[in-house]
C-alpha positions as CSV (number, residue, x, y, z in Angstrom):
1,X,-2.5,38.0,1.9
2,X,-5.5,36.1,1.6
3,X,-4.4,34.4,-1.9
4,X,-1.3,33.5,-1.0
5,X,-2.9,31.3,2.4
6,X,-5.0,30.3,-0.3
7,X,-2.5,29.8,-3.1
8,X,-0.5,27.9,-0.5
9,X,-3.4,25.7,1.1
10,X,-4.1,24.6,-2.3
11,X,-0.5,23.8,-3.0
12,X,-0.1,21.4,0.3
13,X,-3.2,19.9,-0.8
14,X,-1.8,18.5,-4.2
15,X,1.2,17.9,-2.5
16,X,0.0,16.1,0.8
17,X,-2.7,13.6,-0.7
18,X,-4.5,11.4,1.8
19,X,-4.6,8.9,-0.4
20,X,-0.6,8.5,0.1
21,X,-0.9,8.9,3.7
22,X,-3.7,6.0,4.0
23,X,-1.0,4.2,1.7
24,X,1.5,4.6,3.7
25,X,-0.3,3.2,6.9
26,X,-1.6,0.6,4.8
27,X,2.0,-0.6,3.5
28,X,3.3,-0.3,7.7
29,X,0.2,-2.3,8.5
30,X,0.7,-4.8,6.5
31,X,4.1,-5.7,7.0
32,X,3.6,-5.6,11.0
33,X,0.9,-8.0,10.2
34,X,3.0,-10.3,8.0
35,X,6.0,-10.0,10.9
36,X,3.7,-11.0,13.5
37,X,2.1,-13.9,11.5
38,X,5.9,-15.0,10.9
39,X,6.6,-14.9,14.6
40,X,3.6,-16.9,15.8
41,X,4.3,-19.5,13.1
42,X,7.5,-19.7,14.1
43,X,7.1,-19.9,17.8
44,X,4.5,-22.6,17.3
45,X,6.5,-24.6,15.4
46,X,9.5,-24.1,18.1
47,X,7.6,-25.1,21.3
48,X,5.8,-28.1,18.6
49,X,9.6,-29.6,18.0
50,X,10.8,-28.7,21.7
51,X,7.6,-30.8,22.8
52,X,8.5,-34.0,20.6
53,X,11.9,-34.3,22.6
């Protein structure tokens, strides 16, 4: 019993790096950061153009 918890804790560690789940936090990260740098831009831009009327 205890080799195959061990054969399968070794297995979900090859299989579940942490380098792809920081990777994948990363990636959402940075494109929540880039959508919300797109949205103040373009809000700014609005109320500057609403302003000038």
């Amino acid at each position: 019993m205890k080799n195959l918890q061990l054969t399968l804790l070794c297995f979900a560690i090859i299989l579940l790096s942490s380098c792809e789940v920081i990777g994948g936090i990363f990636k959402a990260g940075v494109w929540t950061g880039i959508i919300a740098v797109a949205f103040v831009v373009f809000l700014i831009i609005f109320l500057i153009s609403r302003g000038r009327k």
